[in-house]
C-alpha positions as a Markdown table, in Angstrom:
| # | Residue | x | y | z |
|---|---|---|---|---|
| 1 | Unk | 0.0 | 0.0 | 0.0 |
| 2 | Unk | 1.5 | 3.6 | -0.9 |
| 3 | Unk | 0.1 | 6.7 | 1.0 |
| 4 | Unk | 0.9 | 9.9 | 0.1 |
| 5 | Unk | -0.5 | 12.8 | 2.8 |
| 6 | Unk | -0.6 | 16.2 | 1.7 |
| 7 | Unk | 0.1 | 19.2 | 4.5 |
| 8 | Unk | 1.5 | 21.8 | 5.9 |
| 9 | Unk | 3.1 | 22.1 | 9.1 |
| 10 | Unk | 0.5 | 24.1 | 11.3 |
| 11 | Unk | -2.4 | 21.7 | 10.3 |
| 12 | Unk | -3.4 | 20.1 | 13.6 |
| 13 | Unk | -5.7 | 17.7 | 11.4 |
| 14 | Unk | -2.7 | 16.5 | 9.3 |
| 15 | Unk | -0.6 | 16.2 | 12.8 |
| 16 | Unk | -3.3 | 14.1 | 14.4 |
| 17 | Unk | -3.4 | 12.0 | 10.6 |
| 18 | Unk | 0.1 | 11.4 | 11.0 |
| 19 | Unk | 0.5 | 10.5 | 14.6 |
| 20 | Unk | -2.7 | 7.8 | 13.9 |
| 21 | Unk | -0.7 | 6.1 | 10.9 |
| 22 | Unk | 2.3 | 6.5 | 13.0 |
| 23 | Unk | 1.1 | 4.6 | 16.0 |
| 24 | Unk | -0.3 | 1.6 | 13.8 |
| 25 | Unk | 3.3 | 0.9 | 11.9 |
| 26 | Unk | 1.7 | 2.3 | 8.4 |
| 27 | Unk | 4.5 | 4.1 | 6.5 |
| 28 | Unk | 3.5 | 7.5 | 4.4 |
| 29 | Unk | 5.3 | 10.2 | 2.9 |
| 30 | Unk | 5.0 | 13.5 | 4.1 |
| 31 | Unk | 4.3 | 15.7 | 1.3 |
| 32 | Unk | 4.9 | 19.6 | 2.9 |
| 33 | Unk | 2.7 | 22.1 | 0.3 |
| 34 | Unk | 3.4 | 25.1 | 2.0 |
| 35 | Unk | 6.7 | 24.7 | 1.2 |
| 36 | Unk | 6.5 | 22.6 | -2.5 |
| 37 | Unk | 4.5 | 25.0 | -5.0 |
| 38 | Unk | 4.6 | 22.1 | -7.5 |
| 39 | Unk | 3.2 | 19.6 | -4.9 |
| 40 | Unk | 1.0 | 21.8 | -3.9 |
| 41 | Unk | -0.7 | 22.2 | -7.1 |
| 42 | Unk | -0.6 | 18.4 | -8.1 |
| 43 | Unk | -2.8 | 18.0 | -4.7 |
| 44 | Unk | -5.5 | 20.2 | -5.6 |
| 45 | Unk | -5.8 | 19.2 | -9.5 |
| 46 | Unk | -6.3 | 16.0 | -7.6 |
| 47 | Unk | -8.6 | 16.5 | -4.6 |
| 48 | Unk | -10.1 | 19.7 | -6.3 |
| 49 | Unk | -8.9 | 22.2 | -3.1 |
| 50 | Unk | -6.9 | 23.7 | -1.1 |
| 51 | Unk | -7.7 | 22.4 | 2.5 |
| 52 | Unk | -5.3 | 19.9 | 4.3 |
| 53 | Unk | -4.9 | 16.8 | 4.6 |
| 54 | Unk | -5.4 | 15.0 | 1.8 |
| 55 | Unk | -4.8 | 11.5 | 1.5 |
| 56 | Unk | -3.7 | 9.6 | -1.8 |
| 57 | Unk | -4.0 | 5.9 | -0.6 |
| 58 | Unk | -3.1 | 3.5 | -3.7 |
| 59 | Unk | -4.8 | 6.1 | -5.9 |
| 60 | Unk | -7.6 | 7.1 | -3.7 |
| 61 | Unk | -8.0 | 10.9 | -2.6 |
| 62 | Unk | -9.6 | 10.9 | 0.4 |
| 63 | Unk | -9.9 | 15.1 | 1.8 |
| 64 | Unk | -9.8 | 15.8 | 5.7 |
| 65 | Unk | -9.1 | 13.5 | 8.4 |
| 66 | Unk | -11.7 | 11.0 | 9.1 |
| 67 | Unk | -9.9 | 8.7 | 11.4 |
| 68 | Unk | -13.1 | 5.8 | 10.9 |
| 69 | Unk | -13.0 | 5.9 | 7.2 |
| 70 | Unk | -8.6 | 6.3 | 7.0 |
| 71 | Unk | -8.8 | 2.9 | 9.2 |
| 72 | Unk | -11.5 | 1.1 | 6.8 |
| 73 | Unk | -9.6 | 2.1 | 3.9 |
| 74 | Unk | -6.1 | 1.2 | 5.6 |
| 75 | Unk | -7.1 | -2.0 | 6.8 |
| 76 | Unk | -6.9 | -1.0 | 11.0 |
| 77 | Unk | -9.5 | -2.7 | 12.6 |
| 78 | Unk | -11.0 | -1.0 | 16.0 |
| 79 | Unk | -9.9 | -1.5 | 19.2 |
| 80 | Unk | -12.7 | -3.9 | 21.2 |
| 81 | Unk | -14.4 | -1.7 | 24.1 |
| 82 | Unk | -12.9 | -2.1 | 27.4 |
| 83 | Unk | -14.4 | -5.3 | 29.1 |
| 84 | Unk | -15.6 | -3.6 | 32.9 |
């Protein structure tokens, strides 16, 4: 699986994206737009916008950070509730 994230560095969403793909072992590269005009433009002829992050996961854009549909799509299966 290849995953590609699109951000900038003062997006909280795409710090809280890459901290979740982080903690399960799933490697990405960290694409940086506010800094790579070129990037930057390739992402949004892609997603169709400017907003951060956006995820290109074997092909797939998916915009914002939905942590339930990024797990689906990456294969993370919930944690079971806590047995009390």
């Amino acid at each position: 699986m290849t995953i590609k994230i699109y951000s900038t560095p003062a997006c909280g969403y795409c710090k809280m994206a890459k901290e979740f793909l982080t903690s399960h072992n799933i490697a990405f590269t960290d694409v940086n737009v506010a800094a790579d005009p070129k990037e930057r433009e390739e992402m949004v002829e892609k997603s169709g916008q400017l907003g951060v992050p956006v995820f290109e996961i074997d092909g797939q854009i998916i915009v914002g950070y939905n942590e339930a549909l990024l797990s689906k799509v990456v294969g993370i299966t919930p944690a079971a509730p806590a047995q009390q």
